[in-house]
N, CA, C and O atoms as a GROMACS GRO file, in nm:
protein
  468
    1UNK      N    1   9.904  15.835  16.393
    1UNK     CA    2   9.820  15.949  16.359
    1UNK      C    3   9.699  15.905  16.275
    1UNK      O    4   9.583  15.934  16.308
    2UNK      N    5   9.731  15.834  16.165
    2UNK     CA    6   9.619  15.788  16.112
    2UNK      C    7   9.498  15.690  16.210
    2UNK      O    8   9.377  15.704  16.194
    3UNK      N    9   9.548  15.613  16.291
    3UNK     CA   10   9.486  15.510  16.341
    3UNK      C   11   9.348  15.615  16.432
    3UNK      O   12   9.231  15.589  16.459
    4UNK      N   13   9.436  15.742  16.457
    4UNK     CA   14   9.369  15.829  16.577
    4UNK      C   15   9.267  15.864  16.496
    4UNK      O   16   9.149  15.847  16.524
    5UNK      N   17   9.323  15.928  16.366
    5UNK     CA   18   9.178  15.988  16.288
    5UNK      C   19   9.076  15.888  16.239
    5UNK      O   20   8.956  15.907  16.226
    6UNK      N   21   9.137  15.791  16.217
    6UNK     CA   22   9.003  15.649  16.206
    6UNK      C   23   8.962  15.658  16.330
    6UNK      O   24   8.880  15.749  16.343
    7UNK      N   25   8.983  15.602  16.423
    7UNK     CA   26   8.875  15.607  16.532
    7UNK      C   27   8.807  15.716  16.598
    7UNK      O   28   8.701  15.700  16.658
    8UNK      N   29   8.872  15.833  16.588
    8UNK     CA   30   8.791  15.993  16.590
    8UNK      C   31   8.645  15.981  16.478
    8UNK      O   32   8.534  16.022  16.512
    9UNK      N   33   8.669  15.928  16.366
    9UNK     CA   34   8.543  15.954  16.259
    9UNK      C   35   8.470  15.825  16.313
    9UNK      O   36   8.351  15.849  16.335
   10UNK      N   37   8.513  15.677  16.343
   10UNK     CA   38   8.420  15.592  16.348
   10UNK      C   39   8.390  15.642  16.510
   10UNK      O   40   8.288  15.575  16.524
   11UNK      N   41   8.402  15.695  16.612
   11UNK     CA   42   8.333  15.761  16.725
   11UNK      C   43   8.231  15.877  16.720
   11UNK      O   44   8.149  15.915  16.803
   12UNK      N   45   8.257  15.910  16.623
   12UNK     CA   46   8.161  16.060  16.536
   12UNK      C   47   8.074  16.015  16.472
   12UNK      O   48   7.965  16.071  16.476
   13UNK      N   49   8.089  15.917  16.403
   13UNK     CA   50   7.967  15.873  16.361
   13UNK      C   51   7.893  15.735  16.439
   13UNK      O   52   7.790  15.689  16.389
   14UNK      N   53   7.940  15.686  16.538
   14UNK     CA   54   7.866  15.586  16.627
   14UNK      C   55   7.791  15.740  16.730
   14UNK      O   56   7.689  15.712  16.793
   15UNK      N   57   7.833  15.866  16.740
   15UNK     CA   58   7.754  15.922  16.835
   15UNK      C   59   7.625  15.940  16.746
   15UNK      O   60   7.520  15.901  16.796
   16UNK      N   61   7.623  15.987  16.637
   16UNK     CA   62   7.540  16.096  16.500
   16UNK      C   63   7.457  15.954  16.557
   16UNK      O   64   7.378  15.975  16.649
   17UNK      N   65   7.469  15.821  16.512
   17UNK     CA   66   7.347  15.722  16.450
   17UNK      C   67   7.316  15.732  16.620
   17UNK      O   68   7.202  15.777  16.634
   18UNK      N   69   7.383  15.702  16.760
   18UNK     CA   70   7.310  15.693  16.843
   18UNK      C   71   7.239  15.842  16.901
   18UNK      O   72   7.172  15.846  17.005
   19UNK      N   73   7.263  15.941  16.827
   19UNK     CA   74   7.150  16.091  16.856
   19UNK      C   75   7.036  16.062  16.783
   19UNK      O   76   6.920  16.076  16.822
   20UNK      N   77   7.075  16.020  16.673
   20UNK     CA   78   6.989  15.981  16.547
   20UNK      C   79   6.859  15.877  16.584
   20UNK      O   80   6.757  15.884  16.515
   21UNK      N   81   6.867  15.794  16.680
   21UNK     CA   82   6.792  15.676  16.730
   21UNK      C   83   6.724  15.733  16.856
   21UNK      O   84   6.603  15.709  16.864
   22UNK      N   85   6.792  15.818  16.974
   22UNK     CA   86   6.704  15.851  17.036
   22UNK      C   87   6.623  15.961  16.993
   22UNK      O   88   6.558  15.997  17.091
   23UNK      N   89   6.594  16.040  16.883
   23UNK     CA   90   6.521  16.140  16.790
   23UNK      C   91   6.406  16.048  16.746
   23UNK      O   92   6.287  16.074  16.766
   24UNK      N   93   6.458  15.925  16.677
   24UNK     CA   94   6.365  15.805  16.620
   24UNK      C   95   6.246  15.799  16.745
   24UNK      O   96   6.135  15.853  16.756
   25UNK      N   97   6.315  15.717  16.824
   25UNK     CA   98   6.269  15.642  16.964
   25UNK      C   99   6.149  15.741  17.028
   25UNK      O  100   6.044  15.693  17.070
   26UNK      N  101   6.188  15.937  17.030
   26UNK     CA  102   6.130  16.016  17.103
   26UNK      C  103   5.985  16.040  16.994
   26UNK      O  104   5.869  16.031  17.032
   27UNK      N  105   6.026  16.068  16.862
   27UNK     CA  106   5.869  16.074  16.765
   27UNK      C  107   5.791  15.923  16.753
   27UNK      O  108   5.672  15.914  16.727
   28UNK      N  109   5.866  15.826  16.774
   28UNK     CA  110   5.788  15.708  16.814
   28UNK      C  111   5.673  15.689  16.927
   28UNK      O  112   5.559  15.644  16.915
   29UNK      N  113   5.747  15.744  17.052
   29UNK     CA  114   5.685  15.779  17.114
   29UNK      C  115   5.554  15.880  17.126
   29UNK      O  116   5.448  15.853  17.182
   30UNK      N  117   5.589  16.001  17.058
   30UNK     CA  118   5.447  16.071  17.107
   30UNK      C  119   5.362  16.034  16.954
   30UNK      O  120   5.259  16.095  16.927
   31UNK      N  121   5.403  15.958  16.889
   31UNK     CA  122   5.291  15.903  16.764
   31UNK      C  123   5.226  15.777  16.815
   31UNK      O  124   5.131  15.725  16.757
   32UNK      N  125   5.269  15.740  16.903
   32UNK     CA  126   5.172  15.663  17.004
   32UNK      C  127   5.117  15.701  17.110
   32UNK      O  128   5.046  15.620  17.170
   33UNK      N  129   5.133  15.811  17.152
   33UNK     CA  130   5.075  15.852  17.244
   33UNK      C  131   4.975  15.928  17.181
   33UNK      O  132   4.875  15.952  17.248
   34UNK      N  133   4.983  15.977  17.046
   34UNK     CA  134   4.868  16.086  17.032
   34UNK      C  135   4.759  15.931  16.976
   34UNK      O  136   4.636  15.939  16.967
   35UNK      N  137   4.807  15.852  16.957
   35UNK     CA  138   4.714  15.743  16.884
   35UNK      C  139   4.634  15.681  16.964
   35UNK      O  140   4.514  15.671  16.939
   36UNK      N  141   4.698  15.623  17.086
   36UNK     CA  142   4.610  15.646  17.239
   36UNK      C  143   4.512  15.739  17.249
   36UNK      O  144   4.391  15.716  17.255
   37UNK      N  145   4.569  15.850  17.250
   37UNK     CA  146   4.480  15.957  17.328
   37UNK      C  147   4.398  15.972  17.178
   37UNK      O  148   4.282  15.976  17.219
   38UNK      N  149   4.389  15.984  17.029
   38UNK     CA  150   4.278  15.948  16.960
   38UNK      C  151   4.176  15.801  16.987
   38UNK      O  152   4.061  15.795  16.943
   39UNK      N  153   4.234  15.701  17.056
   39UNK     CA  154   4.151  15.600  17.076
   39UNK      C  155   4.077  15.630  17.177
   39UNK      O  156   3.962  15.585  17.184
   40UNK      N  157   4.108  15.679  17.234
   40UNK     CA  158   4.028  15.752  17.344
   40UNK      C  159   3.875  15.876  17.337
   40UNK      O  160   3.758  15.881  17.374
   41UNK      N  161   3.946  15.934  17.286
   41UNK     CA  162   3.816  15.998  17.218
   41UNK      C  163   3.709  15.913  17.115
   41UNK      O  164   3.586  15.905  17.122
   42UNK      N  165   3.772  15.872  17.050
   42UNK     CA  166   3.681  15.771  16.959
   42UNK      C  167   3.587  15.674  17.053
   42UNK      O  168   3.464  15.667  17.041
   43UNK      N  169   3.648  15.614  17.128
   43UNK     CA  170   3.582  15.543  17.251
   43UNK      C  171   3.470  15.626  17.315
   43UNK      O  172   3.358  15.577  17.303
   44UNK      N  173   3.481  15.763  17.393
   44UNK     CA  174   3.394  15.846  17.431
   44UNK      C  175   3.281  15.872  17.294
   44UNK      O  176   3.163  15.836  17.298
   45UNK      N  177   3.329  15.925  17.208
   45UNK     CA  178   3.176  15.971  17.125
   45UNK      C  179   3.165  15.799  17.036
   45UNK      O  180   3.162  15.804  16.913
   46UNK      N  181   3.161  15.696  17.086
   46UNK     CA  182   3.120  15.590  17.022
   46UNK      C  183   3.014  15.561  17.124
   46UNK      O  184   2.898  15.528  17.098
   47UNK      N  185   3.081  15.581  17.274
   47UNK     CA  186   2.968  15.587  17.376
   47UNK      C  187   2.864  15.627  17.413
   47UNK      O  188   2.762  15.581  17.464
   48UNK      N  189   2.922  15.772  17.362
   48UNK     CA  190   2.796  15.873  17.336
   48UNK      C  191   2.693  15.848  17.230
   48UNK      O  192   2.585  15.906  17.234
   49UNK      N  193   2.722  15.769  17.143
   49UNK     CA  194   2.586  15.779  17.022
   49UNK      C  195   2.570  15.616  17.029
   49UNK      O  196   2.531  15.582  16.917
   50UNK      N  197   2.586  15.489  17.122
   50UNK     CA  198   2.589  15.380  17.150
   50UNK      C  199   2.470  15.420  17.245
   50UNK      O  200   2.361  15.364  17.235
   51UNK      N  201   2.500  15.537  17.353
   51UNK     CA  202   2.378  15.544  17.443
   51UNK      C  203   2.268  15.599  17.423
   51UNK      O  204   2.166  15.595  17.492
   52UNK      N  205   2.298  15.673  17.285
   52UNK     CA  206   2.160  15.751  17.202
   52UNK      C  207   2.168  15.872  17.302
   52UNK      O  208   2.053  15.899  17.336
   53UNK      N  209   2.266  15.962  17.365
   53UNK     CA  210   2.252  16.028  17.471
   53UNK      C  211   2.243  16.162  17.365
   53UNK      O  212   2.303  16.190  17.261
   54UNK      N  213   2.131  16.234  17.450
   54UNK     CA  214   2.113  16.373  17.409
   54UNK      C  215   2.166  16.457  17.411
   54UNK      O  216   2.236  16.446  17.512
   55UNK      N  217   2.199  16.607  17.336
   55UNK     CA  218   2.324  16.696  17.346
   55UNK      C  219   2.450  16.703  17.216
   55UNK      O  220   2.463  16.614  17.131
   56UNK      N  221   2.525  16.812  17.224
   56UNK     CA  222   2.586  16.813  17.136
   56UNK      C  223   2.726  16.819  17.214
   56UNK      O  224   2.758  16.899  17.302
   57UNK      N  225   2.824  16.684  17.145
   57UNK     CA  226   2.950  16.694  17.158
   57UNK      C  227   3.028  16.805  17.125
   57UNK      O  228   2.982  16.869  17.030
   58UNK      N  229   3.150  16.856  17.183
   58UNK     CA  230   3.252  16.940  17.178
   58UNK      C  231   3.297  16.902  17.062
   58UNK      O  232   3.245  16.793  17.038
   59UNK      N  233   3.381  16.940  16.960
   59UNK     CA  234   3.399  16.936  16.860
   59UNK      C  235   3.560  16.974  16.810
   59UNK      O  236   3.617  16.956  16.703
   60UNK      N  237   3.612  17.044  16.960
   60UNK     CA  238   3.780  17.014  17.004
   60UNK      C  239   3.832  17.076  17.103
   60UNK      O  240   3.786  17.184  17.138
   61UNK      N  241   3.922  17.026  17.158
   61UNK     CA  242   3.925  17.027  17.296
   61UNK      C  243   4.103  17.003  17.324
   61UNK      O  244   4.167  16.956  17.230
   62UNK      N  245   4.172  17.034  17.443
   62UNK     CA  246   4.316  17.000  17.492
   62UNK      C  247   4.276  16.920  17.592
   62UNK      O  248   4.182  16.937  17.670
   63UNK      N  249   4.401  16.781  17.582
   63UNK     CA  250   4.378  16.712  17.684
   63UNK      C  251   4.439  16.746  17.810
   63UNK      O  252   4.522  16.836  17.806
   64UNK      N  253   4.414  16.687  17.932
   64UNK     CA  254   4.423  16.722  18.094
   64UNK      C  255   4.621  16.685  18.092
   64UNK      O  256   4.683  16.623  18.007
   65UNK      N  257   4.665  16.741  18.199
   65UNK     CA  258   4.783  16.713  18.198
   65UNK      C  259   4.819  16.536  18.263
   65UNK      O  260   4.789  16.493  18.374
   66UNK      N  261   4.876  16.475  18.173
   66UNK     CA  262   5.045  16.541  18.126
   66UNK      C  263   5.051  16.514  17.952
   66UNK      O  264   5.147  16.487  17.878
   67UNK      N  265   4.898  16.535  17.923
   67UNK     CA  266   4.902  16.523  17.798
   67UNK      C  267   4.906  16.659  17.687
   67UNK      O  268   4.902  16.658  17.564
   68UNK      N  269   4.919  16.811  17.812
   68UNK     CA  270   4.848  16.938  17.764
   68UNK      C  271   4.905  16.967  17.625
   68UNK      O  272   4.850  17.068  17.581
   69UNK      N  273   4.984  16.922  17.548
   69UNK     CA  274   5.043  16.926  17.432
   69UNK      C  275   4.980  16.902  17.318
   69UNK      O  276   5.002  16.966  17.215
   70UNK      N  277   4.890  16.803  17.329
   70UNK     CA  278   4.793  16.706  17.222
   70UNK      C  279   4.683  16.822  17.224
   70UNK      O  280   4.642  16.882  17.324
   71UNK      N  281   4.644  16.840  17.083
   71UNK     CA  282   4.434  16.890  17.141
   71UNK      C  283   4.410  16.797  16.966
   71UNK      O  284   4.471  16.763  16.865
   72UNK      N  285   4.244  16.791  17.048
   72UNK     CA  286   4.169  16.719  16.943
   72UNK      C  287   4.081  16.769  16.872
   72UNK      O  288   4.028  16.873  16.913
   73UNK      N  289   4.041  16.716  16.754
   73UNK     CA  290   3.934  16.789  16.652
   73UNK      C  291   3.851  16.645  16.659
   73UNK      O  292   3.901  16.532  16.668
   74UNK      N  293   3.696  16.685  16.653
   74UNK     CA  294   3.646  16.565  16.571
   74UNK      C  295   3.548  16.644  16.445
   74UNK      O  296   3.476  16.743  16.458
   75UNK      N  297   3.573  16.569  16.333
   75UNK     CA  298   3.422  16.589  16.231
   75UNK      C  299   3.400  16.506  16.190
   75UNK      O  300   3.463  16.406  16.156
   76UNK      N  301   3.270  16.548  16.184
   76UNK     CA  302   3.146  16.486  16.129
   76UNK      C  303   3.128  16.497  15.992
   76UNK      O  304   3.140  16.600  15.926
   77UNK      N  305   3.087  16.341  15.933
   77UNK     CA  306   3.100  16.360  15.789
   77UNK      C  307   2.930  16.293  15.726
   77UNK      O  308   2.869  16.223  15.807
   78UNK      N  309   2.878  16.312  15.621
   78UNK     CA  310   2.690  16.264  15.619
   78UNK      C  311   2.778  16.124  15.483
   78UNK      O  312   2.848  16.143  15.384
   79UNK      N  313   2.738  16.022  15.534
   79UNK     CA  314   2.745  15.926  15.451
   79UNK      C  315   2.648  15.937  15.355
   79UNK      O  316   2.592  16.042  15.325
   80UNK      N  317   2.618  15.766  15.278
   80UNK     CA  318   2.558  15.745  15.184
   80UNK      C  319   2.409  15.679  15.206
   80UNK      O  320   2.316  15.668  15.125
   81UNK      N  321   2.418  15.636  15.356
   81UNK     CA  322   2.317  15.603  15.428
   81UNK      C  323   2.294  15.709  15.492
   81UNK      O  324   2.395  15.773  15.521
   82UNK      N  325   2.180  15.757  15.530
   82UNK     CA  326   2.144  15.843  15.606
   82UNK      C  327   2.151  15.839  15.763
   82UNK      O  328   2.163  15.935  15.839
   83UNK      N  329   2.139  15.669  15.801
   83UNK     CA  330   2.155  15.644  15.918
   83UNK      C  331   2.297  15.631  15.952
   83UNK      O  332   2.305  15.596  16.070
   84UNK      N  333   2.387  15.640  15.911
   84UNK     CA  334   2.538  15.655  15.921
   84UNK      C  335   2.548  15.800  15.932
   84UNK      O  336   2.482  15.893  15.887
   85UNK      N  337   2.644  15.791  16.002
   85UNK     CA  338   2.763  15.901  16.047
   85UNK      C  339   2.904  15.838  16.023
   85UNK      O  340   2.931  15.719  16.041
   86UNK      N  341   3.001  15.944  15.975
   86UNK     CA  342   3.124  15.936  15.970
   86UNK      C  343   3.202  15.990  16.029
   86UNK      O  344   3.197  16.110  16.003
   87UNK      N  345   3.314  15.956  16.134
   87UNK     CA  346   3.331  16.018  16.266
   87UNK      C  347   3.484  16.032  16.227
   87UNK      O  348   3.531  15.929  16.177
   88UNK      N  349   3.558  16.120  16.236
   88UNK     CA  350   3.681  16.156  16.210
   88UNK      C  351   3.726  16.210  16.386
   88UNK      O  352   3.654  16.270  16.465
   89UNK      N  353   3.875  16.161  16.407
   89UNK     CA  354   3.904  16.206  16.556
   89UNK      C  355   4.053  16.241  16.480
   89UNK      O  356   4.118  16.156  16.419
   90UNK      N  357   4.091  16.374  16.494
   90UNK     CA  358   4.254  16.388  16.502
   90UNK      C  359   4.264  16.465  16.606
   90UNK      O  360   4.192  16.556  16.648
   91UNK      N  361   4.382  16.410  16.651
   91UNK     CA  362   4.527  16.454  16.730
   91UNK      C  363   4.584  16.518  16.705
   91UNK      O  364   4.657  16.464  16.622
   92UNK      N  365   4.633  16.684  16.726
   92UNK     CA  366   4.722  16.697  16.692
   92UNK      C  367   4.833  16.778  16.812
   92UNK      O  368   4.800  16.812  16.925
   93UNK      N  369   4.964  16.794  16.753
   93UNK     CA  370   5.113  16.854  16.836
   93UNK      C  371   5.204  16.900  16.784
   93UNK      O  372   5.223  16.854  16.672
   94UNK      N  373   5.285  16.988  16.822
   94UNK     CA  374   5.393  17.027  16.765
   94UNK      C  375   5.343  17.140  16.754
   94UNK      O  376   5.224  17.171  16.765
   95UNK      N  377   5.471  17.236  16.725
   95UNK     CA  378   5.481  17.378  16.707
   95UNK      C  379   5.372  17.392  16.557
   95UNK      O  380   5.326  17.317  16.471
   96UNK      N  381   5.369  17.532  16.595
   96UNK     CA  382   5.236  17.578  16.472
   96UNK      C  383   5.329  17.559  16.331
   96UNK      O  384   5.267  17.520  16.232
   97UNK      N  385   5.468  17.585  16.318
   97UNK     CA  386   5.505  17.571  16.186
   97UNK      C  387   5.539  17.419  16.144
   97UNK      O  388   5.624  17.408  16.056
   98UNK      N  389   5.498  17.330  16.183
   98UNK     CA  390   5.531  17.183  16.200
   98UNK      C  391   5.422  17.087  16.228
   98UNK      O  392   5.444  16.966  16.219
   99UNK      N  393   5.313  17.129  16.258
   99UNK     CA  394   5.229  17.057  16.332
   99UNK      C  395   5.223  16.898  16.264
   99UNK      O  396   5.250  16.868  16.148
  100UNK      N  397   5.181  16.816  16.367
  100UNK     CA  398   5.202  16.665  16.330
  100UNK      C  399   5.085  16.631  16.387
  100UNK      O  400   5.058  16.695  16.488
  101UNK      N  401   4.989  16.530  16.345
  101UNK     CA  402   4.852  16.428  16.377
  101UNK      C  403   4.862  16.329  16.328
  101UNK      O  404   4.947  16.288  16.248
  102UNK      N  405   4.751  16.268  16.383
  102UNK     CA  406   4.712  16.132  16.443
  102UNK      C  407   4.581  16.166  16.363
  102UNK      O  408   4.545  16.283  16.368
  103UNK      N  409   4.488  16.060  16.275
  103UNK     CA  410   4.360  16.041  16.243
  103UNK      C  411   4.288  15.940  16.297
  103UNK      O  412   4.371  15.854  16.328
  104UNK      N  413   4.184  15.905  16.324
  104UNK     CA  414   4.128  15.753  16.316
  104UNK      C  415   3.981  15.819  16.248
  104UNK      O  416   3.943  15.936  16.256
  105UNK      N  417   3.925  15.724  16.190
  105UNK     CA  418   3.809  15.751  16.117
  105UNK      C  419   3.720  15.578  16.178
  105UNK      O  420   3.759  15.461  16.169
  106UNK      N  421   3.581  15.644  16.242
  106UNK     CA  422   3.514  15.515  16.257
  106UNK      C  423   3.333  15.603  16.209
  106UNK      O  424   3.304  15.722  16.215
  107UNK      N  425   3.246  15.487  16.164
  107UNK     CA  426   3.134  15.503  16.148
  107UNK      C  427   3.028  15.464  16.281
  107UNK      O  428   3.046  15.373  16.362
  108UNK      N  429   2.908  15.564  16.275
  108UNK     CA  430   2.852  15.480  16.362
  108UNK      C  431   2.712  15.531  16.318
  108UNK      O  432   2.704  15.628  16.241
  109UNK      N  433   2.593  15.462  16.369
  109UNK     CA  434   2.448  15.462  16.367
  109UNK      C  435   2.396  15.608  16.425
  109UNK      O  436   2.406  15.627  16.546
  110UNK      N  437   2.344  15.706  16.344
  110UNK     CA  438   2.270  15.830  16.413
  110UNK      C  439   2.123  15.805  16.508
  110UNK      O  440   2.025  15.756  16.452
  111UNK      N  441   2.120  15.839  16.641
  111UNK     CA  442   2.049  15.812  16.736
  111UNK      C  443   1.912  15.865  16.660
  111UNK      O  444   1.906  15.978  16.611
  112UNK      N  445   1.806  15.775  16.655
  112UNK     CA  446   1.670  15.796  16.602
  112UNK      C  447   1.632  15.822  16.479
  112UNK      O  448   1.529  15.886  16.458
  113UNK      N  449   1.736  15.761  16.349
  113UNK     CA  450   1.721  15.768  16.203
  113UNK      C  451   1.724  15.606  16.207
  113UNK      O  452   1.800  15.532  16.271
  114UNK      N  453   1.588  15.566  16.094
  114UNK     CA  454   1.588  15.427  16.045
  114UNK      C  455   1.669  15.428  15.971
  114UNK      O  456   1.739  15.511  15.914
  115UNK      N  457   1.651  15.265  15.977
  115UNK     CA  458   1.786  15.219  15.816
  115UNK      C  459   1.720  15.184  15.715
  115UNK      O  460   1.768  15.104  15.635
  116UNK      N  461   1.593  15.238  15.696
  116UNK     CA  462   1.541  15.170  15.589
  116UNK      C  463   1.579  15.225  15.417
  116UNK      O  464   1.603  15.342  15.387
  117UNK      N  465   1.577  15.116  15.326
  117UNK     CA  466   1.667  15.166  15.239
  117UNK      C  467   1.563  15.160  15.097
  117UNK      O  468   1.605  15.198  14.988
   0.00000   0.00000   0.00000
């Protein structure tokens, strides 16, 4: 009887740590996926002000499926140089009482401001 209830608890708790790991494994997952899909955007408006292209970027947006879960914010921040921009891209997912993101922050050159200092 005893031997049964030892291996009943050490089977109860080998299930708990292996539920416990695929929970790990699954937020692993979409914290790389939203980090992707922020590199991604960052890539597009790096392109966009790399080509000096005219127009004003969207400012947030849901991505195409099978990503429809993720939507993105970007802002804009005025540095200390004038010819800088500070480019903020988050990700975010999850239910509204939980929500979870992804940041990346990159700088880049404003199309037709000198650098003179």
């Amino acid at each position: 009887m005893v031997a049964l209830a030892v291996v009943a608890i050490a089977l109860t708790t080998l299930l708990s740590l292996g539920n416990r790991s695929i929970n790990a494994q699954a937020e692993i997952q979409r914290l790389t996926r939203a980090t992707m899909l922020a590199e991604r955007v960052m890539s597009e408006v790096e392109t966009f002000y790399r080509l000096g292209r005219d127009g004003e970027l969207d400012h947030e947006g849901v991505f195409d499926e099978p990503f429809e879960d993720y939507r993105w914010e970007l802002i804009f921040s005025d540095t200390l140089l004038p010819a800088v921009q500070q480019i903020d891209v988050v990700v975010l997912w999850g239910a509204e009482e939980r929500i979870e993101r992804v940041a990346l922050t990159s700088f880049v050159f404003r199309p037709g401001v000198s650098l003179s200092l």
